[in-house]
C-alpha positions in Angstrom: -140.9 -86.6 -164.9 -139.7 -84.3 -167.7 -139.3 -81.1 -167.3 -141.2 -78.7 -169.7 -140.1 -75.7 -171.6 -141.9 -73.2 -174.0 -140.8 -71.1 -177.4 -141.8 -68.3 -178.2 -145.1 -68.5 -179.6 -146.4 -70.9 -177.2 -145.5 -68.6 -173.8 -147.8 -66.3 -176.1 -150.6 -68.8 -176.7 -150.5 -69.6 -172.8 -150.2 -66.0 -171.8 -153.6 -65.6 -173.4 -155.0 -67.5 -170.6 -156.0 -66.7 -167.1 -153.8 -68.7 -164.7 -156.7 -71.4 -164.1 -156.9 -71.8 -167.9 -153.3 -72.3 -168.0 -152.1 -75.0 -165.3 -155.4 -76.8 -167.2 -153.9 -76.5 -170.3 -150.6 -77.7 -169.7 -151.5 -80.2 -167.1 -151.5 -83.4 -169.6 -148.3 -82.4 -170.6 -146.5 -81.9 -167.6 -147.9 -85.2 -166.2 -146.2 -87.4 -169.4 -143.8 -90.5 -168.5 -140.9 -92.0 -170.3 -143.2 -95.3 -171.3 -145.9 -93.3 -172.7 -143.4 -91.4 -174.9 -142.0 -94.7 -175.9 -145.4 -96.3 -177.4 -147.5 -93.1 -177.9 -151.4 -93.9 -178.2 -154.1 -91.1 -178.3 -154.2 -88.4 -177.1 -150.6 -88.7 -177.7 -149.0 -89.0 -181.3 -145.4 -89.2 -182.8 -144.4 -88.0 -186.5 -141.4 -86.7 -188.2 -140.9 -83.7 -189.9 -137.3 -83.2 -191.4 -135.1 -84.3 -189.1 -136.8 -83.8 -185.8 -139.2 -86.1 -184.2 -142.4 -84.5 -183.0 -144.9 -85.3 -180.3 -148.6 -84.1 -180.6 -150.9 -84.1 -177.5 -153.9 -83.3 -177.9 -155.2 -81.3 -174.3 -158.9 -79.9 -174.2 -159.4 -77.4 -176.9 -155.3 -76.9 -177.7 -152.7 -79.5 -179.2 -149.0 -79.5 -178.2 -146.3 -79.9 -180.8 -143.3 -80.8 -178.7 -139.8 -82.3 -178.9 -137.9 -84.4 -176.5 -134.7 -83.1 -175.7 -132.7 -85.1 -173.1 -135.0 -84.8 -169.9 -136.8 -81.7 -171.3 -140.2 -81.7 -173.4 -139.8 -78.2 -175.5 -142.9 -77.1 -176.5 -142.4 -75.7 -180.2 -146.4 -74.9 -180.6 -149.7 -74.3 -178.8 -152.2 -74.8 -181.3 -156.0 -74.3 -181.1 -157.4 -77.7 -181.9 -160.1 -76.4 -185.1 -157.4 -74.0 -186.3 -155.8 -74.1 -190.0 -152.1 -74.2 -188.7 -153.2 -77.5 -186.5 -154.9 -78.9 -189.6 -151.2 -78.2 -191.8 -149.2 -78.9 -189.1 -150.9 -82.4 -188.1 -150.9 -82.9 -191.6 -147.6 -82.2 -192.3 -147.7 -79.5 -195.0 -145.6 -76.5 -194.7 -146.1 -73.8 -192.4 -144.9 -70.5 -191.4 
């Protein structure tokens, strides 16, 4: 089990949330293993960008841009699935 931490502007996207919503919404992720992270098949995908190595897991009607940081999964992003920043992000054009 990994633990799982938040930046910034994903503690906001969860915030928005009533507390049902959220332990929903971050259930997938909290429930990931080692293996899967290993050989990631759908809804769980792997891309870099830079330097870093991404994970995208895709949870109801968000995805989850994470990193794997020694036993921690940081969760960079909380995007809504039918958003533009998912679509550039996923697609690996430049955001900000």
């Amino acid at each position: 089990m990994y633990q799982v931490t938040f930046s910034e502007q994903a503690m906001h996207e969860l915030n928005q949330l009533d507390q049902l919503a959220q332990l929903d919404a971050i259930d997938p992720i909290s429930g990931l293993r080692p293996e899967q992270l290993a050989h990631p098949r759908e809804p769980l995908g792997r891309f870099h960008r830079g330097e870093k190595e991404f994970y995208r897991l895709r949870a109801g009607d968000f995805r989850f841009y994470f990193e794997v940081r020694g036993d921690t999964l940081h969760v960079d992003y909380i995007l809504h699935k039918n958003s533009l920043e998912d679509f550039l992000l996923h697609n690996k054009l430049p955001v900000s």
